[in-house]
C-alpha positions as CSV (number, residue, x, y, z in Angstrom):
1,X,164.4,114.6,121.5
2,X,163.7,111.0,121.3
3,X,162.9,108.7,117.8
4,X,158.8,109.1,117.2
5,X,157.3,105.5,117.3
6,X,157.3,102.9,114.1
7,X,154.3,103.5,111.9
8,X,152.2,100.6,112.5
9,X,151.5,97.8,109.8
10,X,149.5,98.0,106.6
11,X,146.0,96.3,107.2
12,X,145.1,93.2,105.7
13,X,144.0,93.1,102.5
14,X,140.6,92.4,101.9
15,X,139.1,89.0,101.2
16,X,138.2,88.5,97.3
17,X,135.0,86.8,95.8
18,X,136.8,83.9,94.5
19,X,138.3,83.5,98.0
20,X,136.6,80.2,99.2
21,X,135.8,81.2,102.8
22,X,134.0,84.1,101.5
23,X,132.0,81.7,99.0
24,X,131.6,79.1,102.1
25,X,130.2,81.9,104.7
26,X,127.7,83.3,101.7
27,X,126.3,79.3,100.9
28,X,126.1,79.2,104.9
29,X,124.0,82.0,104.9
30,X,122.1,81.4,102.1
31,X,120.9,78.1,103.5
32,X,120.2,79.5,106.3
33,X,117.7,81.6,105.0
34,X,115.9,78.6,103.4
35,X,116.3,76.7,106.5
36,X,114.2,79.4,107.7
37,X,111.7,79.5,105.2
38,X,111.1,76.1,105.9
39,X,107.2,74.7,105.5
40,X,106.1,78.5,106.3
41,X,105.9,78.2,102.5
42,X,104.1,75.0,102.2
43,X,100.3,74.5,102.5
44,X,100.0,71.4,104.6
45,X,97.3,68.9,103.3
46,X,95.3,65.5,104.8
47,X,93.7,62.7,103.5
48,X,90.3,65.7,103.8
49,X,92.3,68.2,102.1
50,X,93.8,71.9,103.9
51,X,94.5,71.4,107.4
52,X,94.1,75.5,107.3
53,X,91.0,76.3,108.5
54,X,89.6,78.2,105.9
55,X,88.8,81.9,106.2
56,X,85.5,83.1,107.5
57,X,84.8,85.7,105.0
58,X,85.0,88.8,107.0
59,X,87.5,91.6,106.8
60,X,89.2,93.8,109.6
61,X,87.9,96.8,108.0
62,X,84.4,95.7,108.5
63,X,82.8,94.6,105.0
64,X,81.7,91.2,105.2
């Protein structure tokens, strides 16, 4: 009968907190996300005031 096979090696252990790739990755993604936000979240302005036009009063269930 022949020898069964080596057991194979212990997984990595996993990355910490305090590890600074893990910190590095999480500020990546964090500015990302504000990156993303970008001047979605800013009301743009002129020398007349909002460049939105402004709302026409109505509503999409029908009242006015």
């Amino acid at each position: 009968m022949p020898a069964p096979p080596p057991p194979p090696p212990p997984p990595p252990k996993p990355p910490t907190l305090a590890d600074p790739s893990v910190r590095r990755a999480r500020e990546e993604a964090e500015k990302r996300a504000r990156n993303l936000a970008g001047s979605k979240s800013t009301i743009a302005t002129g020398s007349q005031g909002l460049l939105i036009p402004e709302s026409t009063g109505t509503t999409f269930l029908g009242g006015s």
